[in-house]
C-alpha positions as CSV (number, residue, x, y, z in Angstrom):
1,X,311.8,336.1,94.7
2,X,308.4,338.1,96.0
3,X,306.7,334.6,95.6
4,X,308.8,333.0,98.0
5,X,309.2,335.8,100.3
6,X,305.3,335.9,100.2
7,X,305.0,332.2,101.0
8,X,307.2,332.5,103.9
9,X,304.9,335.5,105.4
10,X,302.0,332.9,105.0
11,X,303.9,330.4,106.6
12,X,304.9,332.2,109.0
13,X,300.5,333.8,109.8
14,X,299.2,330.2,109.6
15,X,301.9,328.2,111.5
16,X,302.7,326.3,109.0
17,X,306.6,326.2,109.1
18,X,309.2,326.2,112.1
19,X,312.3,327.1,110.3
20,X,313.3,328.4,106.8
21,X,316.0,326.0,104.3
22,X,317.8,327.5,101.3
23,X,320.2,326.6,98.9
24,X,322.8,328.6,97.8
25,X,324.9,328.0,94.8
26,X,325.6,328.7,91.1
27,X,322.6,326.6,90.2
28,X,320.5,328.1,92.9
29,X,320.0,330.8,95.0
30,X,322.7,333.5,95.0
31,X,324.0,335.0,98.0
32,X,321.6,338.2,97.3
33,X,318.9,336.3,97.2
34,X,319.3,333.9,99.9
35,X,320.4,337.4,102.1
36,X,316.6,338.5,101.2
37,X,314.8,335.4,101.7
38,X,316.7,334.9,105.5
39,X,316.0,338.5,106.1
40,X,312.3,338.0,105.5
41,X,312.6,334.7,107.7
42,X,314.0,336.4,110.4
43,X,311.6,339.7,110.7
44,X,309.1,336.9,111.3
45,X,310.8,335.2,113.5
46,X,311.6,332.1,112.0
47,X,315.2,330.4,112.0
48,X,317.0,329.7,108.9
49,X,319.0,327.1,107.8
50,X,321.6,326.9,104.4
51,X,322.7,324.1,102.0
52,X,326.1,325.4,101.7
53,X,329.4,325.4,99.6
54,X,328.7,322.0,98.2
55,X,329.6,322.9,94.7
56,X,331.7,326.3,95.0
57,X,332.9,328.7,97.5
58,X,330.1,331.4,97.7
59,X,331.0,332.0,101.5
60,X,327.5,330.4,102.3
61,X,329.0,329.2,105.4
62,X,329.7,332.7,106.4
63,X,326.0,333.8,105.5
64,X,324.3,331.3,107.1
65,X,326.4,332.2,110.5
66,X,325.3,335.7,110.0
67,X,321.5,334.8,110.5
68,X,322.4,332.9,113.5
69,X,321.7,329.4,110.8
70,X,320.3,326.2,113.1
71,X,323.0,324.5,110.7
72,X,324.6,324.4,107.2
73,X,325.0,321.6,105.0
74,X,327.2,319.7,103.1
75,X,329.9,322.1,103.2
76,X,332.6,320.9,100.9
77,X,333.7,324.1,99.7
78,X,334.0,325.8,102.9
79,X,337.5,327.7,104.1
80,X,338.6,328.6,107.2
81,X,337.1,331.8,107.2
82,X,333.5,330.5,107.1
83,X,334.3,327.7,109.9
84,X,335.0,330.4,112.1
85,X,332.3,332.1,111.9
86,X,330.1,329.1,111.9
87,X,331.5,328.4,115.4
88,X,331.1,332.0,116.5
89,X,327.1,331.9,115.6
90,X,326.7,328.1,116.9
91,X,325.8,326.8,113.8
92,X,325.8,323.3,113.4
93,X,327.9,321.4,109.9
94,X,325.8,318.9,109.1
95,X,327.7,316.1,106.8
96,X,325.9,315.0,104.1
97,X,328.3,311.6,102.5
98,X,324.9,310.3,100.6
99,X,324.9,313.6,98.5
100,X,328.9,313.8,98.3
101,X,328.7,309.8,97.1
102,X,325.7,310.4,94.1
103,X,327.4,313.4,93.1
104,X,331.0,312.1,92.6
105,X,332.7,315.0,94.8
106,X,336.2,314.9,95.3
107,X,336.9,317.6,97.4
108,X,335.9,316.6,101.4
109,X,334.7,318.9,103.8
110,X,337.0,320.5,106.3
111,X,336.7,318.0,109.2
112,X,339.6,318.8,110.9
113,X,338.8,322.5,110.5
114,X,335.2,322.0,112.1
115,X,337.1,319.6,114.9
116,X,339.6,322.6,115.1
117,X,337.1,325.5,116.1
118,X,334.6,323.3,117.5
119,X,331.8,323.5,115.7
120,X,329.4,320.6,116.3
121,X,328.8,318.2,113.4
122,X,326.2,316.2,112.6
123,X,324.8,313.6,109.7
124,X,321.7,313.0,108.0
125,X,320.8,311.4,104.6
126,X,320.1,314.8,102.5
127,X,317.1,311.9,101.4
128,X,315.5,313.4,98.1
129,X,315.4,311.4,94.7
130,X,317.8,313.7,92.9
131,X,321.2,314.0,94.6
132,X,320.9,311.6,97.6
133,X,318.2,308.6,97.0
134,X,319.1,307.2,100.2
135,X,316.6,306.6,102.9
136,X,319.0,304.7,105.3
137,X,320.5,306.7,108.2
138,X,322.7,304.0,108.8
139,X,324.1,303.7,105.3
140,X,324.5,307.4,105.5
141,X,326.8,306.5,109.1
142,X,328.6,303.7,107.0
143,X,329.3,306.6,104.3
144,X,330.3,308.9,106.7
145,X,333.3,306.7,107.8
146,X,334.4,305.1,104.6
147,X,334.6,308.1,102.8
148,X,334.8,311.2,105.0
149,X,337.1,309.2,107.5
150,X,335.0,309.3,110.4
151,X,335.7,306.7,113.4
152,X,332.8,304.6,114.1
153,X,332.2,306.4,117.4
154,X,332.0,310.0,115.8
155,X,329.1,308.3,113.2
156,X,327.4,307.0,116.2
157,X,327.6,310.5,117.6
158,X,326.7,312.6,114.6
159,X,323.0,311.5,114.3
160,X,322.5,310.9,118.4
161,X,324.2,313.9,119.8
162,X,322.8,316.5,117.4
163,X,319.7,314.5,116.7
164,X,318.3,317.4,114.4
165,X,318.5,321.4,114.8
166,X,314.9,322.1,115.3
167,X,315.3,325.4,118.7
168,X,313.9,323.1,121.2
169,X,316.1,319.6,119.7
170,X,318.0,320.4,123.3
171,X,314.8,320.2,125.4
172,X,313.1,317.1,123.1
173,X,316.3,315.3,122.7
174,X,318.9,316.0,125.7
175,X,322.3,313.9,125.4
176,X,323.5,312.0,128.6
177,X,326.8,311.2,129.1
178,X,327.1,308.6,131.5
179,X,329.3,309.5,134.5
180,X,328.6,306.3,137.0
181,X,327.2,302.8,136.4
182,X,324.0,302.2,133.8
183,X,321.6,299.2,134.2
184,X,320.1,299.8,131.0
185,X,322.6,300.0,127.8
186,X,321.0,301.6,124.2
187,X,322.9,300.4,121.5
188,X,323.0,301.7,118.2
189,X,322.0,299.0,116.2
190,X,321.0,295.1,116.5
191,X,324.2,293.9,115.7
192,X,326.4,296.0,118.6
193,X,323.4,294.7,121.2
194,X,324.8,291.6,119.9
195,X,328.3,292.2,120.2
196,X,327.3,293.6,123.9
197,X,325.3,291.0,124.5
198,X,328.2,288.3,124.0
199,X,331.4,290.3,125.5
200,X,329.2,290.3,129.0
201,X,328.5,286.9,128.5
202,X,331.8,285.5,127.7
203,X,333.7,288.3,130.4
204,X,331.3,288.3,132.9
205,X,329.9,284.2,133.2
206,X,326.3,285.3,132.1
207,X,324.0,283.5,131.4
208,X,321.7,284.5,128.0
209,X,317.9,283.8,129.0
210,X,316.3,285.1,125.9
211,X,316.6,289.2,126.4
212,X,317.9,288.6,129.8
213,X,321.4,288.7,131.2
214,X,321.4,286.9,134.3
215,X,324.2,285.7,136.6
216,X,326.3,288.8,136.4
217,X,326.9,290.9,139.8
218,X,324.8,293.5,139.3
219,X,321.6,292.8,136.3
220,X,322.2,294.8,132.5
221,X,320.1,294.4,130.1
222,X,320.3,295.8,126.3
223,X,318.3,297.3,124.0
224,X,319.0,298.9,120.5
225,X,318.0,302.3,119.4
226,X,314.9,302.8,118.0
227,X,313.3,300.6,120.9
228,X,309.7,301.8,121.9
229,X,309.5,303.5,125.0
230,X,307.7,300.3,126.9
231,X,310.6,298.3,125.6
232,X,312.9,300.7,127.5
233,X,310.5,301.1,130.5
234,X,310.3,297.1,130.6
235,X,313.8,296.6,130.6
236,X,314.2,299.4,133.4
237,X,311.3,297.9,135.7
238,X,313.6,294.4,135.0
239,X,317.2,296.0,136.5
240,X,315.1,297.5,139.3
241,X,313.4,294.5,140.3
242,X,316.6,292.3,140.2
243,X,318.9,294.8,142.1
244,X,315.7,295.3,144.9
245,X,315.8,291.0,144.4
């Protein structure tokens, strides 16, 4: 363990690393030892995050809401106990389905318990060639409904509402919820700026000029995410000059 807590004081001097990631389990890092390793994190002033519970209940939950965690993952083996105080601290559950899929898991992680004390939940792929050799965020979404029960919206709003749990994700990455009319629409993927695309058309009598919506009361036009920022700024310049037209 002095190896690693050396490398994270190096880390830390050179600027080399914005948060610290453990994994605590039978096969890894005991509770003891992740305890030392976050305390070393956090007299440098680095924020910690914890692969949690996947395998066992080692109260990892609970640990990583002690050192105020950016998030824990996985999470299958978590009670109530650890839920709790992951929603005292803030700490975000991130779901990891990939992982949960490779592995064979049975046991699901406590959804309704996060939804309960309203700890935000987020997805990501867990990406890494040995547990979760998926690259795809969306296949990770698709995973996320099929077998942790998800509804499509709360997939759509794992990944975009808690886009990652970097300190300043809030200030890089602020979530909007529309309250009044949008010119502009950001679909998730290609296929629901489809979907969009024909519902407007067929409800509204638009007409499709390749990415243009014309002929509707007021001008819309849709993009999907993951659309460069001149897309988005095109589109906008588009709205504004047929609502000033």
């Amino acid at each position: 363990m002095a190896v690693h807590v050396g490398r994270t004081r190096r880390c830390s001097v050179a600027g080399l690393a914005d948060a610290v990631d453990a994994f605590c389990e039978k096969i890894a890092f005991t509770p003891e030892e992740t305890r030392r390793v976050f305390a070393a994190a956090r007299a440098r002033g680095l924020p910690v995050k914890l692969h949690a519970d996947q395998l066992s209940d080692l109260s990892g939950a609970a640990l990583a809401a002690e050192f105020g965690a950016l998030s824990a993952d996985h999470l299958e083996y978590t009670g109530e106990d650890g839920v709790r105080a992951m929603a005292a601290a803030g700490t975000v559950a991130v779901l990891l389905p990939a992982a949960f899929y490779t592995l064979r898991e049975t046991r699901l992680p406590p959804i309704e318990l996060l939804r309960t004390h309203g700890v935000p939940i987020a997805l990501a792929s867990d990406l890494n060639p040995g547990t979760s050799p998926v690259l795809s965020l969306r296949h990770a979404m698709n995973m996320a409904c099929t077998l942790f029960r998800l509804t499509p919206e709360a997939k759509y709003l794992g990944p975009v509402r808690v886009v990652d749990t970097q300190p300043d994700a809030a200030v890089c990455r602020p979530v909007n919820r529309l309250s009044g009319p949008a010119n502009v629409l950001v679909m998730p993927a290609f296929h629901s700026a489809s979907i969009s695309t024909k519902m407007l058309q067929e409800l509204g009598g638009a007409t499709v000029i390749g990415p243009l919506l014309v002929g509707l009361d007021r001008p819309v036009q849709i993009v999907q995410l993951g659309a460069k920022d001149n897309q988005l700024v095109n589109m906008a310049a588009l709205a504004a000059f047929n609502i000033s037209g």
